[in-house]
N, C-alpha and C positions, 0 to 999 in steps of 0.2 A: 289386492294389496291394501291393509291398514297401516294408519300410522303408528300406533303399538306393537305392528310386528317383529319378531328378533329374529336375527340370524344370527346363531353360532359359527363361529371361526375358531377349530382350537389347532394349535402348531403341534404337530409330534413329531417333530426332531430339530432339534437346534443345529444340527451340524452331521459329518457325514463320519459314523461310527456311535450314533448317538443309539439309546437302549430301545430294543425292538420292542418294548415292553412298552413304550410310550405311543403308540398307536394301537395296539392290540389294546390297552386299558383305555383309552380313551374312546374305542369302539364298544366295550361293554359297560362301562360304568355309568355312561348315563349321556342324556341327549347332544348329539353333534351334527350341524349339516355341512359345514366344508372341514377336511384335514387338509393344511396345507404341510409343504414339509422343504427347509431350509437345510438343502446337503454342502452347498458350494460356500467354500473359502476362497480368498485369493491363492492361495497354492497347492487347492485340490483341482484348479480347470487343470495346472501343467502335470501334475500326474496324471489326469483323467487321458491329456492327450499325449503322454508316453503309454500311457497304457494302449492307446489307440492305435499308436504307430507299430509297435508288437504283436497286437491282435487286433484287428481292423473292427470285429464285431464286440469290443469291449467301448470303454471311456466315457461311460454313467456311471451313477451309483448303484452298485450291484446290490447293496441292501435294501435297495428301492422294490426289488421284484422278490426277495424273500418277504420282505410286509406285506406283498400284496397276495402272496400266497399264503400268508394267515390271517389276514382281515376282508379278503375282497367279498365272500361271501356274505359277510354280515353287513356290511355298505351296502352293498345292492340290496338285500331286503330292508336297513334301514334307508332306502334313499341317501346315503350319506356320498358328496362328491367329493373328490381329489385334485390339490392342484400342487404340483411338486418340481422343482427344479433339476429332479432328478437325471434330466438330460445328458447335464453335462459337455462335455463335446460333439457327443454322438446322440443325439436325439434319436434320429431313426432305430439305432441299434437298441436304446430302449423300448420303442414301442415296440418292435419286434419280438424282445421279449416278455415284455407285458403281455402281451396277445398273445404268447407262449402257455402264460396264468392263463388265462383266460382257459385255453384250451384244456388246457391239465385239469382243471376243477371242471370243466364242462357249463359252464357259464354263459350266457348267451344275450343279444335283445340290450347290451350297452355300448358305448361310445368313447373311442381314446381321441385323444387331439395330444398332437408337437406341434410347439411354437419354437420356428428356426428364424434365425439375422444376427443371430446375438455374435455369431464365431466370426469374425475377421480376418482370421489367421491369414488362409489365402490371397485375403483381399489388401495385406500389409500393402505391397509395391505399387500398387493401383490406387491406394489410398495417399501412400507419402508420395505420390508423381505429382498428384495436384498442393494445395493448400495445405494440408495438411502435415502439419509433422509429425505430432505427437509428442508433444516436446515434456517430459517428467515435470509431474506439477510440482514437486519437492524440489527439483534441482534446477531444474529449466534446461538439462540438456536433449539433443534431438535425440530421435531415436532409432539416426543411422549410427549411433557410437555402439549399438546392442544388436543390428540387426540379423547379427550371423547369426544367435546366440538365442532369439526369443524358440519358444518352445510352445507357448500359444498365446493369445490375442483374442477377447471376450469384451463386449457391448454389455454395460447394464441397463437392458431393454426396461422399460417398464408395463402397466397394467394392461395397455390396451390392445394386443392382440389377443391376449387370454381373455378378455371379456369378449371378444369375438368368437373365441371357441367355444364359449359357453353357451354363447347366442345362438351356435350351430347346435345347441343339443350335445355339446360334449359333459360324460359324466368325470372323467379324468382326462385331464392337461398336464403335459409334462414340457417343461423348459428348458432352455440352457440356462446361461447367467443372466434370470430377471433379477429384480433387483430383493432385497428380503421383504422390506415390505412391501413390495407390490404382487405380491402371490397371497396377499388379505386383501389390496386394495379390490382388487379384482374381481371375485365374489359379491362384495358389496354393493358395487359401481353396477354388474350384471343384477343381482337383487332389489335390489330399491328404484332401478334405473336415470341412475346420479350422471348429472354429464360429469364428461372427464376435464369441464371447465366452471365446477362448482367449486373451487379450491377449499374452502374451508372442509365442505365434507371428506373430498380428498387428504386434507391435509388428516383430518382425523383419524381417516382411514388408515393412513401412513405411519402415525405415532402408536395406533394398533399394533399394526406392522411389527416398528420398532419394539415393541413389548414382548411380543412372544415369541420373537425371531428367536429364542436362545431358548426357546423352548421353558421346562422350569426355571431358570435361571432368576425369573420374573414371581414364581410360585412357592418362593423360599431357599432353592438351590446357591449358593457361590453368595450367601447374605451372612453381615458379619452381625445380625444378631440372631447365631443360627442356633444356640440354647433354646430357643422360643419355637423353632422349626419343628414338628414331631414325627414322626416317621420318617427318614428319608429314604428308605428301600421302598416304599411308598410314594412316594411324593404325587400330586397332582399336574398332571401336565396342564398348560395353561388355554383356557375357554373363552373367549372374547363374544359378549352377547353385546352383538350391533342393533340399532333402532334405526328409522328410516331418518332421523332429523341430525344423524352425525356422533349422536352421543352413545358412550357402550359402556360396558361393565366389564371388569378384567375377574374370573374366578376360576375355578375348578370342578371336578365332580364334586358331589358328598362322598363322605366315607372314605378321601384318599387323605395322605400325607401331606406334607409339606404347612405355607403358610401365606395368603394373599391379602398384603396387607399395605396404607400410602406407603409403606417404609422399605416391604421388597419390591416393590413394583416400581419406585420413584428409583431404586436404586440399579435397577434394569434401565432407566431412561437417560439416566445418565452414563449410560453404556456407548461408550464411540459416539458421540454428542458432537462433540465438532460447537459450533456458533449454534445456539440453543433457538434466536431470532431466526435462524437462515440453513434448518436443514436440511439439503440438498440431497432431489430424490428423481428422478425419469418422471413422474406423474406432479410434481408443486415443487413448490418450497414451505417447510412447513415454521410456524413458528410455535415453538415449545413451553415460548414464557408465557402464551396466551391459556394454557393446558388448564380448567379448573379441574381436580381432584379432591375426590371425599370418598372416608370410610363408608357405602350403603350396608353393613353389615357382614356378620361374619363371614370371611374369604372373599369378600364381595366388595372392590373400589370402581366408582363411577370416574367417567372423565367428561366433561362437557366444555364446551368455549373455543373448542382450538382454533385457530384462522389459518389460514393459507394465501397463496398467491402461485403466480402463472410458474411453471416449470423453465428453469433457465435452455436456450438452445441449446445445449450439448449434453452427450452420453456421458459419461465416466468409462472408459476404459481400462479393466485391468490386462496387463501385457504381462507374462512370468518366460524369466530367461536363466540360461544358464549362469551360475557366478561359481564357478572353479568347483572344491570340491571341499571334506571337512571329515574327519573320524575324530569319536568319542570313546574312551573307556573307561574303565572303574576300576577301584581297588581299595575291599576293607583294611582298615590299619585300625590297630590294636595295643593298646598297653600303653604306659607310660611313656612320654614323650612323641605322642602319635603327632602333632603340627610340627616337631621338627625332622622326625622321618618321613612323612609325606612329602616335603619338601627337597628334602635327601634324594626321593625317589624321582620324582618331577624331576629334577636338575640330572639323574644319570639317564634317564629315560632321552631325556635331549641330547646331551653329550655321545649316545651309544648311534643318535641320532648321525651326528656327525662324523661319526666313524665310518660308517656305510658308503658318506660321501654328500649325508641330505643334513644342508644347517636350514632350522627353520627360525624367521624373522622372531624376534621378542612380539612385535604385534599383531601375529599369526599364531602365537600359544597360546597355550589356553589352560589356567589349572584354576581349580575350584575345588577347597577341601570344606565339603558340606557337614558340619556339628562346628564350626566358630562362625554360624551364622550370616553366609557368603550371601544369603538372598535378602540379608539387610543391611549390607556394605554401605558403607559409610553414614548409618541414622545410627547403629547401636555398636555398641562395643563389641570387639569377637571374645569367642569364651579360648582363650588361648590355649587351654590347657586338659580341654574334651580326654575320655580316657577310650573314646573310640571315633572314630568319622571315616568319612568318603569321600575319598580321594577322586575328582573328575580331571581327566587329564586327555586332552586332543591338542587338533591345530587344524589350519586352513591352509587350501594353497593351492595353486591350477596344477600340479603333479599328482597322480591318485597313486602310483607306484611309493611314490615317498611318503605319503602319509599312509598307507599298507605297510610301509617297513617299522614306521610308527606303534603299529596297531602289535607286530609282534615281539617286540621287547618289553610289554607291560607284563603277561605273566611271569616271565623270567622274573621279577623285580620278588615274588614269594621264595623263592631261594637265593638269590646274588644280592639281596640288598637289607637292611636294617629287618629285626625281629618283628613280629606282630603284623605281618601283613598277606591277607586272605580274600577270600570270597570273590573272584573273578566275575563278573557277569555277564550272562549271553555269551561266552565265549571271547573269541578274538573278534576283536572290533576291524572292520572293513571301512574303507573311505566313501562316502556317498555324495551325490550333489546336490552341490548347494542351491537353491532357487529364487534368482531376485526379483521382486515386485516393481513393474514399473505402472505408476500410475498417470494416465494423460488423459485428454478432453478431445472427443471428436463432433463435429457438425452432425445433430441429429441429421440434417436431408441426407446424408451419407448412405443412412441405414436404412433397411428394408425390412421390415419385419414379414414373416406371413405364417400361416398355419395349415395345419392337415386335419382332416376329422375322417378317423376310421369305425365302422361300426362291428362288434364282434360279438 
């Protein structure tokens, strides 16, 4: 090991549905040694674990194991490692699958590791008997007011069991809920051989992290000075060259799209920022105002300086529960006077409502006529008098029967109600469930983490 040496970290997927095209192009365009891949949101564990409860062998990301069946072969001759959150609920049933790839391509002579602790779920009642309540860090209420209700229960573990799998010789790690940036810290800490009580490195590690956790987003993607952005069917997924002394360079391949520049990449960091002094993470606390940044050249910012400090004793837990239920639908309106037939239609669409026998609360409706400018309510003026828009018209409510009866009085509204009004979509709208995020704090000694290392 020198002190000059770099390790690449590039992130190909910011999230779970992101384009397969952001791993495959990052395996061929040019030098990478870890892909890590950020699938989990706070309301993808509770689908992952309805999906689990329906089919026991589901509740990963299943787009996890179609990537790996079009890039695994070229990682393994590039040396190139994997570390991916791709878990989910069901760890196990991902490796399972993975080693599925494996087998299918005939592949042989590497290493999977799961890191499991993260899921609570089970462990709720055994958790709130002691100390523990779990009390919403937004509201402060406990969280027997939800317990019938939660749907699952996730720990965001941080780096250091996956640096252990690494240490085992694992070429791909797959997790449940680590935390986003600690599937970069983790590489680096195993590469350079960083304790995990070096906190500034850590902390740099982290604000890495934080940078390409959204994948492009950082590389020119969702930047409002995106005239300057070129290609974006293109775009460069985001490559983090780390040095052993903490400091890295945020860029991309040659020859791809997009744009990496202080002005997209600061404007990623201020992404879910929270206290810029005090960003709170399973591995430090980092602080963001110590961050120096500079242009090193095209596509190409450094960051150096950052500091850290010791990791506060508790997890963050995300908890998702049921919150009653909601149907959405649409309807083009046309012609002359379309805001005050859209209106027309909203108010009979209710009333027909009430005939059935279902009145819904005023604070359970929902209408939203998209061309007078509804996603800039109350900053600009609406255009009153659009000679077309989009009528969004639902409600909320613990009845799914009543907001179904909802769902089928909108098309009628194309013949029983004012002219000019078309274009259905997707059909009839169905009531679906809502999903609440409860966010609480539990006592790291709680958790347990551990790992598996399979060789295949």
């Amino acid at each position: 090991m020198t002190n000059n040496r770099i390790v690449r970290v590039a992130n190909a997927q910011g999230f779970w549905g992101d384009s397969l095209l952001g791993p495959i192009r990052l395996v061929e365009e040019g030098p990478v040694d870890y892909l890590t891949f950020d699938y989990l949101a706070e309301i993808t564990m509770s689908i992952m674990q309805k999906q689990k409860m329906r089919k026991p062998e589901t509740g990963y990301a299943l787009d996890f194991i179609l990537m790996l069946q079009k890039i695994l072969p070229a990682c393994k001759e590039k040396g190139i490692k994997i570390i991916a959150n791709a878990g989910g609920v069901n760890p196990k049933a991902c490796l399972a699958a993975s080693k599925k790839v494996f087998e299918d391509l005939g592949i042989t002579g590497m290493k999977i590791a799961i890191v499991e602790g993260d899921d609570i779920m089970d462990r709720l009642d055994e958790i709130t008997a002691g100390n523990e309540n779990l009390q919403n860090m937004e509201t402060g209420e406990d969280i027997s007011t939800i317990r019938d209700k939660i749907t699952s229960a996730n720990v965001y573990i941080g780096a250091g069991p996956i640096v252990e799998a690494l240490q085992a010789g694992a070429d791909i790690v797959i997790t449940g809920r680590a935390s986003d940036p600690s599937v970069v810290v983790a590489p680096l800490v195993y590469e350079f051989g960083w304790s995990m009580e070096d906190y500034d490195k850590i902390a740099s590690a982290t604000v890495m992290g934080h940078i390409v956790e959204c994948g492009p987003q950082c590389t020119g993607g969702n930047y409002a000075g995106w005239r300057q952005v070129k290609d974006f069917a293109r775009i460069g997924y985001p490559v983090a060259e780390a040095s052993a002394d903490g400091s890295f360079v945020i860029t991309k391949h040659d020859n791809t799209g997009g744009l990496v520049t202080v002005e997209t990449v600061t404007s990623q960091i201020l992404y879910e920022l929270g206290d810029p002094k005090n960003y709170l993470g399973p591995d430090c606390v980092a602080d963001f105002t110590t961050i120096n940044i500079s242009q090193q050249g095209e596509n190409r910012v450094a960051f150096s300086g950052i500091r850290g400090g010791p990791p506060t004793p508790t997890y963050k837990v995300s908890v998702s529960h049921s919150k009653g239920y909601k149907i959405l639908g649409t309807l083009c309106i046309a012609g002359p006077d379309a805001v005050e037939k859209a209106n027309i239609i909203a108010d009979m669409i209710f009333q027909r409502m009430e005939m059935y026998g279902y009145r819904i609360p005023e604070e359970d409706r929902f209408v939203e006529l998209f061309g007078t400018n509804v996603l800039y309510k109350g900053m600009v003026e609406n255009n009153d008098q659009p000679l077309e828009l989009l009528l969004r018209i639902g409600a909320k409510g613990d009845d799914p029967k009543a907001l179904n009866r909802l769902g089928t009085e909108i098309a009628p509204a194309v013949t029983s109600g004012p002219p000019g009004v078309t274009g259905i979509a997707a059909g009839r709208s169905r009531a679906t469930e809502v999903i609440g995020y409860w966010p609480a704090l539990i006592d790291k000694s709680l958790i347990n983490t551990s790992f598996v290392v399979e060789e295949v």
